[in-house]
LUMROLO-862100 format. One record per residue (C-alpha): residue in three letters; y, x, z; residue number from 1. Coordinates in steps of 0.25 Angstrom, whole numbers, plus 2048, in hexadecimal, padded with zeros to 3 digits. Layout:
BEGIN
KOLVO/resn/Y/X/Z/resi
KOLVO/ALA/Y/X/Z/NUM
...
//
This chain:
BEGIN
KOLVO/resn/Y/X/Z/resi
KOLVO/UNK/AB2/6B6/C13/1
KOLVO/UNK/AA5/6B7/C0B/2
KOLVO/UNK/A97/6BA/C11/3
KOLVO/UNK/A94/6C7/C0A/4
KOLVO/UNK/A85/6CA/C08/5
KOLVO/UNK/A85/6D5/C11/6
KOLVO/UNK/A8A/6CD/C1B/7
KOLVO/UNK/A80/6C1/C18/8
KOLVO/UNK/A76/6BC/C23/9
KOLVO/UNK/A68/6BD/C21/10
KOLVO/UNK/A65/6AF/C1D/11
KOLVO/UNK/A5B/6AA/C15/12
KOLVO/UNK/A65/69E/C0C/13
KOLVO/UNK/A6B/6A9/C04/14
KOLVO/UNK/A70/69F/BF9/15
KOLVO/UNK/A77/699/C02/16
KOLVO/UNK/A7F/6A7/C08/17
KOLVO/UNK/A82/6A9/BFA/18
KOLVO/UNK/A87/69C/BF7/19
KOLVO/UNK/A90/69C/C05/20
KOLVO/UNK/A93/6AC/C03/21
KOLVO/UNK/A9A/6A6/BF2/22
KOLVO/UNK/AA2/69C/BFA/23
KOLVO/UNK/AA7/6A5/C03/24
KOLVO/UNK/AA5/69F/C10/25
KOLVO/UNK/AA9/6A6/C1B/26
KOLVO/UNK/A9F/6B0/C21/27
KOLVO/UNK/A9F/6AA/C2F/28
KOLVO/UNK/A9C/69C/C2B/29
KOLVO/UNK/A92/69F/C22/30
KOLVO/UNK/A8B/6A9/C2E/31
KOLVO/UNK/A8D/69B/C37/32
KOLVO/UNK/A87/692/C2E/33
KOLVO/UNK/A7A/69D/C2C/34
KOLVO/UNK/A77/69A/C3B/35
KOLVO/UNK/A77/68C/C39/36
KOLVO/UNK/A72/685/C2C/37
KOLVO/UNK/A76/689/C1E/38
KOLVO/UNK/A6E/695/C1C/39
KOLVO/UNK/A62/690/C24/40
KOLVO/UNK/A61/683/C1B/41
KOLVO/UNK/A5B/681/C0F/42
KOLVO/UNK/A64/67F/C03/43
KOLVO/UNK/A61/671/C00/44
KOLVO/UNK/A66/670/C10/45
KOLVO/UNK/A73/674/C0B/46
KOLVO/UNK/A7E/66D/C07/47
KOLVO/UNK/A87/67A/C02/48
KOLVO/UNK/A7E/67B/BF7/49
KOLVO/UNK/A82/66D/BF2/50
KOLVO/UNK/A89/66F/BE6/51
KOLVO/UNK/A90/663/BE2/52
KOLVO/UNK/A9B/65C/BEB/53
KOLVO/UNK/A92/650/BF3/54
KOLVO/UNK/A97/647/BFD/55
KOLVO/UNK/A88/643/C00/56
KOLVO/UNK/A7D/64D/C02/57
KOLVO/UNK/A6F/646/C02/58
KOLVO/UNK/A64/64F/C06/59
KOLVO/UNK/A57/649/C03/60
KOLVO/UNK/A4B/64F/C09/61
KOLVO/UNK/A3C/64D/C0D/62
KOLVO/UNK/A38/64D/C1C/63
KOLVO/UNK/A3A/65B/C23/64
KOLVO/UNK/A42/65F/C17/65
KOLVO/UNK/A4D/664/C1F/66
KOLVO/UNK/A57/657/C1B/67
KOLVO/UNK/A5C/655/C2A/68
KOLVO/UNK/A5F/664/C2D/69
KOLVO/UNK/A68/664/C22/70
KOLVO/UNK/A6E/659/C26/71
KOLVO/UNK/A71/65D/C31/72
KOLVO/UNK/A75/669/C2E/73
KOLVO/UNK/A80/664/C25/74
KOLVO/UNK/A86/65C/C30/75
KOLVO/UNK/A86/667/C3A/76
KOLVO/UNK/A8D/671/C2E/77
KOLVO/UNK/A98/665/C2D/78
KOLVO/UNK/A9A/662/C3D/79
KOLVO/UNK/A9D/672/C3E/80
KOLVO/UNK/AA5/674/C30/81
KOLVO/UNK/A9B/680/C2D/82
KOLVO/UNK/A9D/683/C20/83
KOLVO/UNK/A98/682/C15/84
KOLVO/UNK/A96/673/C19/85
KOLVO/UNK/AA3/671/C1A/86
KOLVO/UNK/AB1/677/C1D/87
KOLVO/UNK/AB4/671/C2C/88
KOLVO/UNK/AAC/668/C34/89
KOLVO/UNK/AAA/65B/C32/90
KOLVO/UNK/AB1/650/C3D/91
KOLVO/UNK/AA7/642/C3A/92
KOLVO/UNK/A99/644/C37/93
KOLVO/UNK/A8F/637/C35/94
KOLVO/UNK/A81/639/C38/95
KOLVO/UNK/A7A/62D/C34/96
KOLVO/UNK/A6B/629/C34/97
KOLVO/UNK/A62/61D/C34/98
KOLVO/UNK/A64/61C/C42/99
KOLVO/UNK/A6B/622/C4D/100
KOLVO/UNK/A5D/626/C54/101
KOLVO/UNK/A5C/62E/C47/102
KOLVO/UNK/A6A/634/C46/103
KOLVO/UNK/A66/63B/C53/104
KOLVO/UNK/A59/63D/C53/105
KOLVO/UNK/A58/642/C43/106
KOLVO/UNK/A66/647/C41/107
KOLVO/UNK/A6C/64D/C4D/108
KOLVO/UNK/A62/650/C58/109
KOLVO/UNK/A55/652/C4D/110
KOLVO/UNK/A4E/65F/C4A/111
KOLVO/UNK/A57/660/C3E/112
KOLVO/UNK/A64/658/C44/113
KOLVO/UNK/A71/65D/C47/114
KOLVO/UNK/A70/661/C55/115
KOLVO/UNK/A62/66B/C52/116
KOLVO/UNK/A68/670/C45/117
KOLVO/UNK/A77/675/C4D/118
KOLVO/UNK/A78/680/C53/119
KOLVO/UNK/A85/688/C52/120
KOLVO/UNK/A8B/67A/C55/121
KOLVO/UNK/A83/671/C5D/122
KOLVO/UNK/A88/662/C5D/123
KOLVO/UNK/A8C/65B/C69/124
KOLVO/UNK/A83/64F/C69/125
KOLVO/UNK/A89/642/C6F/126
KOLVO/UNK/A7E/635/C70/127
KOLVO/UNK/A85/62D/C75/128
KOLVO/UNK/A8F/62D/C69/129
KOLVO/UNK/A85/630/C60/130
KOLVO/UNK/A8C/63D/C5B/131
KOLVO/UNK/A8C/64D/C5A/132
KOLVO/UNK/A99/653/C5C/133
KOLVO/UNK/A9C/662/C57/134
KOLVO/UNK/AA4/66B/C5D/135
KOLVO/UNK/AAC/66B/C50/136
KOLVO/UNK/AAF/65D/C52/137
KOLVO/UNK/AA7/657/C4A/138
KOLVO/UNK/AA0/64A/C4D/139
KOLVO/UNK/A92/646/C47/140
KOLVO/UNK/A8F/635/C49/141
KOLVO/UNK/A83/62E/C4A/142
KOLVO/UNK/A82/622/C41/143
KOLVO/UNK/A75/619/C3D/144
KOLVO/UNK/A71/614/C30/145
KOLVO/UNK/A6F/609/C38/146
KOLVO/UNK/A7D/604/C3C/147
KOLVO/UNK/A85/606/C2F/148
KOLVO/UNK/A91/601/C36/149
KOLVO/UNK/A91/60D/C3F/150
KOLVO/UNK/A98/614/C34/151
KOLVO/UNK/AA4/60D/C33/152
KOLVO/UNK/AB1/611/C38/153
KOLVO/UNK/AAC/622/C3A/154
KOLVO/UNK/AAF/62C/C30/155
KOLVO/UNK/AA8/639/C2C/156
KOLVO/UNK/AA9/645/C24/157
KOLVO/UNK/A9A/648/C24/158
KOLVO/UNK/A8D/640/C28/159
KOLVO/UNK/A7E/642/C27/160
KOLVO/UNK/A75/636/C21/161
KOLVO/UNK/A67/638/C26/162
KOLVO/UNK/A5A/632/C20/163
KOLVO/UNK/A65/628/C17/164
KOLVO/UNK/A58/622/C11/165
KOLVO/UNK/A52/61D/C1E/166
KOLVO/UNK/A61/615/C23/167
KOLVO/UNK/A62/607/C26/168
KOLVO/UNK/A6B/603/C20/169
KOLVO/UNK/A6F/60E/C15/170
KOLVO/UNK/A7B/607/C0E/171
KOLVO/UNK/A83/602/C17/172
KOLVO/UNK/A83/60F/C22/173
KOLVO/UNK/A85/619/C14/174
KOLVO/UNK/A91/610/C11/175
KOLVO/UNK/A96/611/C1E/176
KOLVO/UNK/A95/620/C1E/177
KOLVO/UNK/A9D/622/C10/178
KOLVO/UNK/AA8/61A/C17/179
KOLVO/UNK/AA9/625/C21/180
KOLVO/UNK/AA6/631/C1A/181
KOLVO/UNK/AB4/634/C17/182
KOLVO/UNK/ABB/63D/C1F/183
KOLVO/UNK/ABC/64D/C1B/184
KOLVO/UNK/ABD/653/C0F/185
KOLVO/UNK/AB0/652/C08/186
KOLVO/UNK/AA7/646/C12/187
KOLVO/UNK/A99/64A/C10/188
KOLVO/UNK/A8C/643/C15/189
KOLVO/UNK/A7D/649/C14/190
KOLVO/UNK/A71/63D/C12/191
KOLVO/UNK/A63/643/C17/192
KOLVO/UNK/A59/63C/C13/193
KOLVO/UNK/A4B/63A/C11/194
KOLVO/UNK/A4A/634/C02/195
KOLVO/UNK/A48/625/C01/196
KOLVO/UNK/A4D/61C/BF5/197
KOLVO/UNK/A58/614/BFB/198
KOLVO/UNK/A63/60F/BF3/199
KOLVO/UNK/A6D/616/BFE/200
KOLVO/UNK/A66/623/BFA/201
KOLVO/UNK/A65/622/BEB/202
KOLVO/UNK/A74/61E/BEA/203
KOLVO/UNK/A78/62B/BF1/204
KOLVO/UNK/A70/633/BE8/205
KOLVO/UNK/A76/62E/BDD/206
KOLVO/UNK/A84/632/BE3/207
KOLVO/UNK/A8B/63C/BDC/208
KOLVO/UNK/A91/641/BE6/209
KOLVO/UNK/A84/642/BEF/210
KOLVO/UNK/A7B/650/BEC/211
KOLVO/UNK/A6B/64F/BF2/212
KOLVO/UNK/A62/658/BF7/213
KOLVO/UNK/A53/657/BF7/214
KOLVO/UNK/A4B/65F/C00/215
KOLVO/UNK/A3B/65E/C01/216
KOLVO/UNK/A34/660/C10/217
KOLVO/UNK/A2D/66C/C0B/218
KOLVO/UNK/A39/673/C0B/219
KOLVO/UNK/A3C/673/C19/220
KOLVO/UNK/A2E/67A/C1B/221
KOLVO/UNK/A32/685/C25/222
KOLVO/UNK/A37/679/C2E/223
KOLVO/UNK/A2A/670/C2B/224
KOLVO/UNK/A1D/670/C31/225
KOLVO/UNK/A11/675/C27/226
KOLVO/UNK/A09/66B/C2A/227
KOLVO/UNK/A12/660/C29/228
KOLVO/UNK/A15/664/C1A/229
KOLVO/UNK/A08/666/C18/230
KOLVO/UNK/A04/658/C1C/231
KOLVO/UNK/A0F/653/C15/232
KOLVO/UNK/A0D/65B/C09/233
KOLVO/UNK/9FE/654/C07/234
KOLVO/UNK/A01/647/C0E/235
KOLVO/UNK/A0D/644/C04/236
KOLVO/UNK/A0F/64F/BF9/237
KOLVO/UNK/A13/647/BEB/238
KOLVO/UNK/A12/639/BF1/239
KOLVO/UNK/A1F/631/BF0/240
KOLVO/UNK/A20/631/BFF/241
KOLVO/UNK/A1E/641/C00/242
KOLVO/UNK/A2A/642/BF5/243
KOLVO/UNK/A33/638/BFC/244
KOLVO/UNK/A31/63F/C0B/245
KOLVO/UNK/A2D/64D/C09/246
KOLVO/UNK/A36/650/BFA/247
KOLVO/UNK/A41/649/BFD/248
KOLVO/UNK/A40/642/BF0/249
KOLVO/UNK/A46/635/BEF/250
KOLVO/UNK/A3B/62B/BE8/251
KOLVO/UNK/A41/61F/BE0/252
KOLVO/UNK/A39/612/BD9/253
KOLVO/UNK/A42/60C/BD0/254
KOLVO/UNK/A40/5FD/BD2/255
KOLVO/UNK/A3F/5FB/BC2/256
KOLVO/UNK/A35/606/BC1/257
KOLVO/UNK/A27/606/BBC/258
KOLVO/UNK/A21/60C/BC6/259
KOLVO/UNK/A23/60C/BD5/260
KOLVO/UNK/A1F/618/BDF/261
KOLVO/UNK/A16/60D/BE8/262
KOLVO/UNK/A0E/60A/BDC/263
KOLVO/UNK/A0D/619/BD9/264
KOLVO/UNK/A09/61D/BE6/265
KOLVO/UNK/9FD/613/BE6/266
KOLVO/UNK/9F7/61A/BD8/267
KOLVO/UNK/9F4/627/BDE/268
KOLVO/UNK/9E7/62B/BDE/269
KOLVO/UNK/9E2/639/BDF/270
KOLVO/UNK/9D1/637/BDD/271
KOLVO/UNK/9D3/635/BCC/272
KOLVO/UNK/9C6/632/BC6/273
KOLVO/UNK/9BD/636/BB9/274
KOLVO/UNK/9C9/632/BAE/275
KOLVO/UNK/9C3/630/BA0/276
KOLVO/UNK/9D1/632/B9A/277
KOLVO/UNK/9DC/63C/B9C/278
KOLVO/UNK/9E8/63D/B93/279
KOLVO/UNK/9F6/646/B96/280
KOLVO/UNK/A03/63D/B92/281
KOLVO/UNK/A0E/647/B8D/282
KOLVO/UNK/A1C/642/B8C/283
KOLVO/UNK/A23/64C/B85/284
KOLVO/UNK/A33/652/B88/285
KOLVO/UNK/A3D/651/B7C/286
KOLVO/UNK/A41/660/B7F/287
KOLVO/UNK/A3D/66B/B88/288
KOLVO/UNK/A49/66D/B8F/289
KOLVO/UNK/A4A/671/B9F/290
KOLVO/UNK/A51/664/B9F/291
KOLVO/UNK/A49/65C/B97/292
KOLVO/UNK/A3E/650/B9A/293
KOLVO/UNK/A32/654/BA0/294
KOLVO/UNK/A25/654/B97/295
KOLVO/UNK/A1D/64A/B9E/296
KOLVO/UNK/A0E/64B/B9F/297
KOLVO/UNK/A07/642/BA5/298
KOLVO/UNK/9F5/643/BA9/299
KOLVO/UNK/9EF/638/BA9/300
KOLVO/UNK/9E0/633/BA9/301
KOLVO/UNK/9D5/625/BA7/302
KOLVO/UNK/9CB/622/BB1/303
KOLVO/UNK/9BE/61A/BAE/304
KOLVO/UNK/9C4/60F/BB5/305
KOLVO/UNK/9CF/60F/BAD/306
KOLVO/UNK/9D9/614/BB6/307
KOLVO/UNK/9E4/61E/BB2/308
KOLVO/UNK/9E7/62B/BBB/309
KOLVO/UNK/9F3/632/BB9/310
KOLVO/UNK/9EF/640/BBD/311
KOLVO/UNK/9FA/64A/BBA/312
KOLVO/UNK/A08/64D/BB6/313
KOLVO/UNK/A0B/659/BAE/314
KOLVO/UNK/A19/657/BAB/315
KOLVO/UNK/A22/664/BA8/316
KOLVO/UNK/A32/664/BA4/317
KOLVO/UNK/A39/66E/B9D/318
KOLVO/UNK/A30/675/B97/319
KOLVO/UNK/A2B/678/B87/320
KOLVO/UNK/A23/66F/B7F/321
KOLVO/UNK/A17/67B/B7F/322
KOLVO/UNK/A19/67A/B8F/323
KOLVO/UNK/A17/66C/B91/324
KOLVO/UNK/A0C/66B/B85/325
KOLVO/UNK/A04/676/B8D/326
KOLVO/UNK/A05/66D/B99/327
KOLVO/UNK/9FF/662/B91/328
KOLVO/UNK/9F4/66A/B8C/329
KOLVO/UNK/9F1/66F/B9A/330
KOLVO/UNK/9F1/664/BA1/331
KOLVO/UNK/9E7/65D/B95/332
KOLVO/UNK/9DC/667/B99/333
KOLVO/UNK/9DF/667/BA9/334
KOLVO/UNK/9DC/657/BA7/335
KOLVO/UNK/9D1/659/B9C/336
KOLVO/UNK/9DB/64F/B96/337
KOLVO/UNK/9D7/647/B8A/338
KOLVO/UNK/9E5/644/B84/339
KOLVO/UNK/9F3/648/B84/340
KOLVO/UNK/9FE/63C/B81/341
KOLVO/UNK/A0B/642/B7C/342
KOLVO/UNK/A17/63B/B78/343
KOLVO/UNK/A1D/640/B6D/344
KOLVO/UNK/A2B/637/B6B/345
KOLVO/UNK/A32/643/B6F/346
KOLVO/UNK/A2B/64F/B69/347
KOLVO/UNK/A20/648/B5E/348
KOLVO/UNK/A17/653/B57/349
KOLVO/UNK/A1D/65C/B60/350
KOLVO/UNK/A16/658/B6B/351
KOLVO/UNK/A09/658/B67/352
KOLVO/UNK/A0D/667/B61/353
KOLVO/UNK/A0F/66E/B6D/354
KOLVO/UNK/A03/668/B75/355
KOLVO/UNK/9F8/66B/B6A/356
KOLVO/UNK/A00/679/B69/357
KOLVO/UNK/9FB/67B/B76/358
KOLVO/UNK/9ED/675/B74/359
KOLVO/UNK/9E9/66F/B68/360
KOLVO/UNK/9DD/668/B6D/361
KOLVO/UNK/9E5/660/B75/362
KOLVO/UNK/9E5/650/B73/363
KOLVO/UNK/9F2/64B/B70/364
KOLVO/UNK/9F6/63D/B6D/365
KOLVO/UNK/A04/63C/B68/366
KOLVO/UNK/A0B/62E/B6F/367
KOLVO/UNK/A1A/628/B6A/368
KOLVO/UNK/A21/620/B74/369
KOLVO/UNK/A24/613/B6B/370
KOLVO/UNK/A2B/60B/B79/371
KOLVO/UNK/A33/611/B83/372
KOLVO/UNK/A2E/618/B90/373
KOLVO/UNK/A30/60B/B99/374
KOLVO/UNK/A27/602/B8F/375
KOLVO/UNK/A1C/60D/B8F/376
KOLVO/UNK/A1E/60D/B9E/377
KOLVO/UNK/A1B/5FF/BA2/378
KOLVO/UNK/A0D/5FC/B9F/379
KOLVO/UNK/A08/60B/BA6/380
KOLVO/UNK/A0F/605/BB2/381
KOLVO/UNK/A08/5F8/BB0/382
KOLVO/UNK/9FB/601/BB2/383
KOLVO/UNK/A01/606/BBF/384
KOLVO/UNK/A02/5F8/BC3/385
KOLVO/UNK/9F5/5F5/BC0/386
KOLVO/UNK/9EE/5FF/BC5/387
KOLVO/UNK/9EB/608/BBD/388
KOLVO/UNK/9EF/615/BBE/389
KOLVO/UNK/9EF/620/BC8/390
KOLVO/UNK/9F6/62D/BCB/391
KOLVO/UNK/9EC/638/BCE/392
KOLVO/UNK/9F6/640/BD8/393
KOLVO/UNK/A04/63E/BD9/394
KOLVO/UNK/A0F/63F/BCF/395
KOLVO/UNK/A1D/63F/BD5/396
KOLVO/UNK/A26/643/BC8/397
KOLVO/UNK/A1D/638/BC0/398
KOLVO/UNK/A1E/62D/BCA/399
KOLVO/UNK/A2D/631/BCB/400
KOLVO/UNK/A2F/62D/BBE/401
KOLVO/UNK/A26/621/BBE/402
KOLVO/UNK/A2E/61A/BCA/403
KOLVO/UNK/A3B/61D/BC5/404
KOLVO/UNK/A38/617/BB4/405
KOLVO/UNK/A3C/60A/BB3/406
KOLVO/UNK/A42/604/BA5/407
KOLVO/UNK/A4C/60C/BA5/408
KOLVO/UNK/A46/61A/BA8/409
KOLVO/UNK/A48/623/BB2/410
KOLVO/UNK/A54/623/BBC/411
KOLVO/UNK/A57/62F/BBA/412
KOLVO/UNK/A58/62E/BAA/413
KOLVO/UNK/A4C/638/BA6/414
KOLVO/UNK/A41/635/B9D/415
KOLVO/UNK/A34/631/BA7/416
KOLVO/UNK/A2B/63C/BA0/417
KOLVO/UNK/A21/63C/BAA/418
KOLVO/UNK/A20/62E/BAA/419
KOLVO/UNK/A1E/62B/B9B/420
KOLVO/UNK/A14/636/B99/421
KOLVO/UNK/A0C/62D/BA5/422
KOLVO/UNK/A10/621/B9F/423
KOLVO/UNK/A08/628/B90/424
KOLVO/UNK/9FC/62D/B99/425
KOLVO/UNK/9FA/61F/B9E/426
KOLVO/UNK/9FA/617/B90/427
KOLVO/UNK/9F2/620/B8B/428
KOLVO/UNK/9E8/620/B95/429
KOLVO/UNK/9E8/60F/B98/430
KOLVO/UNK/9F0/609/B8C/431
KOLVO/UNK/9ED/60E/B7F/432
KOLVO/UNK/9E0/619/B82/433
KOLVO/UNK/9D5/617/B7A/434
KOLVO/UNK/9CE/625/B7C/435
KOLVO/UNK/9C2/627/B7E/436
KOLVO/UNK/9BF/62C/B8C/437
KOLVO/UNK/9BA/638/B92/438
KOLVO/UNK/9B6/63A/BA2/439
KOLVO/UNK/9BB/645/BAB/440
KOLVO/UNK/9BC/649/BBA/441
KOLVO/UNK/9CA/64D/BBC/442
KOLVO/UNK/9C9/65B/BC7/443
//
């Protein structure tokens, strides 16, 4: 029978009635699971708005994010067959951390853990066998990343990988589990994690079969000290770290790339000096679609010590040549900028057009790429090397771009726009600038 509005619960998740109310689940089970999880979780909890079939579900979130709850949640929907996680209760069910301590402390006895989170159906905890039992029979195993052999021989029909990126031995106890992920119809596992470039980690990813879920600490607010996010907000906000643990981002350096994030972190400096020269490098989108390259636009300035400060990133996407030329023009007076670089491969005349249509009394130079973007890139990150550059605030979408170019681009295939703009700033400013200076106080 269908949930008919009228009927309907006062519960906040309404997207989530509507979408249980279409499929027509029965109006007790959905009444059952209201008291327990689905409409109190976020919907980036919840694995009934997971489109695409998946076999593994990796939820990458920031510390506090609210990673663990579901987690623990989805097992505790599976050992009760509450619908919609699935049809009947599961029978197996692997818990498995880095270490036993952990499965217990974190995972079933923790704030967030299966024991706090039940409550229509409480789990029988056994120590001594290092399991939970349900009433409806089903069995939840404790297993460590760090005896991969453990996992031999049991079978499952569900399990719950916990922090995947902090195991010991990552390989060999993810191999163990495919092996036994196999009774049921559909054998299903769930990876929380905190994100951490590991080859274990970027090979599920990459899984078709495997769908992500990225959740940021602030959005578990309601459930988070004030002050905690607030220290951690000024402590870490934009740094690689503050991604990494509180975005739920997972940072990657190519090996072959020109830049690392070590030597990026190192060049951040907030105090910029007197700069006697202060150019904005524009390289422009082929078309102006939503899905077209962005139009990179770079700051940057000269000190007297000849030092070059990369001080803002105006990038914008999908937006009209007017748009992004009145971007140009009003970060040129912001910065009392003496030059504006633009690339004009893609867009010749055209691109000096539409900036001096928005002010003419802005100075262009027109600049064509004659070697590829790799070639340009290598002696700006020779400067880097040598010291001399530094990056006024950080600038996570550019130094993105810069740890991930290598010879052959970026992984994922787009065009580095950010980066080559940089890469025209910085010739311009300590390669080839023979303009004659004039000093300001950046405010």
């Amino acid at each position: 029978m269908k949930l008919s509005a009228s009927s309907a619960p006062e519960l906040p998740n309404s997207e989530l009635f509507k979408f249980l109310s279409d499929a027509g689940v029965d109006e007790q089970a959905i009444v059952a699971a209201s008291k327990e999880w689905l409409f109190q979780g976020r919907l980036a909890q919840l694995p009934v708005f997971q489109k695409q079939d998946w076999r593994s579900w990796v939820i990458m979130g920031g510390r506090g994010s609210g990673k663990t709850r579901a987690g623990a949640e989805w097992i505790s929907g599976m050992a009760q067959g509450l619908a919609p996680f699935c049809d009947r209760a599961c029978g197996n069910i692997a818990l498995v951390g880095e270490t036993l301590a952990d499965v217990r402390e974190v995972m079933v006895e923790g704030p967030s853990g299966i024991l706090s989170v039940s409550r229509l159906q409480r789990p029988r905890l056994e120590s001594t066998r290092r399991r939970l039992v349900w009433e409806s029979g089903a069995v939840a195993s404790f297993y460590s990343s760090e005896d991969p052999d453990s996992l031999r021989g049991p079978q499952f029909s569900a399990a719950w990988c916990d922090e995947l990126a902090k195991w010991k031995n990552p390989q060999q106890t993810w191999d163990m589990l495919q092996f036994g992920l196999r009774l049921g119809d559909k054998p299903r596992q769930v990876v929380t994690t905190t994100p951490k470039m590991q080859a274990l980690l970027r090979d599920l990813l990459s899984d078709p079969a495997t769908i992500m879920t990225q959740m940021r600490t602030d959005e578990n607010s309601a459930h988070l000290a004030p002050a905690f996010l607030l220290a951690m907000q000024q402590r870490y906000a934009g740094t690689a770290l503050g991604r990494q643990e509180l975005d739920g981002v997972l940072i990657a350096d190519r090996e072959d790339a020109l830049w690392s994030r070590e030597q990026l972190e190192a060049l951040h400096d907030p105090q910029a000096p007197e700069l006697q020269r202060i150019v904005i490098a524009v390289d422009p989108p082929a078309t102006s679609t939503k899905n077209s390259d962005a139009c990179g636009i770079i700051v940057a300035g000269l000190d007297a010590d000849g030092l070059a400060w990369v001080l803002d990133d105006a990038t914008v996407q999908g937006v009209k040549p007017h748009q992004w030329a009145a971007q140009i023009v009003q970060f040129y007076h912001r910065y009392q900028a003496d030059l504006v670089v633009a690339e004009v491969n893609q867009g010749g005349d055209m691109v000096m057009a539409v900036i001096h249509a928005q002010d003419a009394s802005v100075a262009v130079k027109a600049v064509r790429a004659q070697r590829g973007k790799y070639l340009r890139a290598e002696p700006v990150a020779a400067l880097y090397e040598q010291g001399r550059i530094r990056h006024a605030r950080r600038f996570p979408e550019l130094e993105d771009e810069m740890c991930d170019f290598a010879v052959n681009g970026l992984s994922s295939g787009r065009s580095p726009d950010r980066m080559d703009a940089l890469v025209w700033a910085l010739h311009t400013l300590l390669l080839q600038d023979t303009h004659k200076p004039r000093i300001r106080q950046l405010r």
